[in-house]
N, C-alpha and C positions, 0 to 999 in steps of 0.2 A: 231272565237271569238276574240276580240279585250280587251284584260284586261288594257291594257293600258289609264291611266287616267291623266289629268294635275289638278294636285292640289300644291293650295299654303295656306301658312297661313299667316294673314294678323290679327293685333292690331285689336280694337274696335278703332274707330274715336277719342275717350275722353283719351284714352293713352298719347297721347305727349302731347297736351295740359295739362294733369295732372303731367306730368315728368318734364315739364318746369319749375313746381312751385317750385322743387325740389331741394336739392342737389344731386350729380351728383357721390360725394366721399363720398362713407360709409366707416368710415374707425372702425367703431365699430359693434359689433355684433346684439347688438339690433339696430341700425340703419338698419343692413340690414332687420334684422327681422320685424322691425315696417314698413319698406316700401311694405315688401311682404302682409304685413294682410293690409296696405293698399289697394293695389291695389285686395285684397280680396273684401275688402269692396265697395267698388267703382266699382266693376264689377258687386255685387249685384245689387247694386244703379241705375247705369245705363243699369240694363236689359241684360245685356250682356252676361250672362253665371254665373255659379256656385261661391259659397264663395271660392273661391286658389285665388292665387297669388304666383308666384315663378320669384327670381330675381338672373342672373350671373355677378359677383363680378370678378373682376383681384385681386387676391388674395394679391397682390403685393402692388399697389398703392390704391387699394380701390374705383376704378373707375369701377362704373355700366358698363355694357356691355350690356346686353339686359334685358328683361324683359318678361313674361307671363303671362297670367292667362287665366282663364278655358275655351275655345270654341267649348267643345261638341256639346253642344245644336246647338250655335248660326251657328256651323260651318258644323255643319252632319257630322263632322269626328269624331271617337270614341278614336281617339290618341290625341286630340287636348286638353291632359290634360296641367294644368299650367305650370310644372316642363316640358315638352315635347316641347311646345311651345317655352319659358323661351333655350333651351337648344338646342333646333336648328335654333333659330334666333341668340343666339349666333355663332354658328359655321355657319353660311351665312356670318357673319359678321365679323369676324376673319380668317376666312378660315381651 
């Protein structure tokens, strides 16, 4: 028996295009916050998976690092919550 699987997790299409419009440095709290229930909302919007949204901050400078939200559904993976997503595209991306 082969358990072995290749799985990745990949944004909805409508992510960067929506991230573009954006500021890039949250450097307040409700900014980070009003970005995450964005990308809540917008995921709804666009069919893509469940109301989350989860965003990773450089606690430092206030510069976004990555971003998630919900791809249960869309993904048939049962970990591909927001915060899960959001949290290991940062560590892809930082090392």
């Amino acid at each position: 028996m082969d358990l072995n699987t290749s799985c990745s997790i990949k944004l909805p299409a409508w992510v960067m295009p929506f991230l573009d419009q954006r500021e890039t440095e949250l450097s307040s709290t409700s900014e980070r916050m009003q970005l995450a229930i964005d990308l809540a909302d917008e995921n709804v919007r666009q069919g893509t998976g469940g109301p989350f949204g989860a965003i990773v901050v450089n606690e430092k400078s206030g510069e976004l690092v990555s971003v998630g939200v919900n791809l249960v559904t869309s993904s048939g993976m049962s970990m591909a919550h927001a915060e899960i997503v959001a949290l290991t595209l940062a560590q892809a991306k930082i090392g």
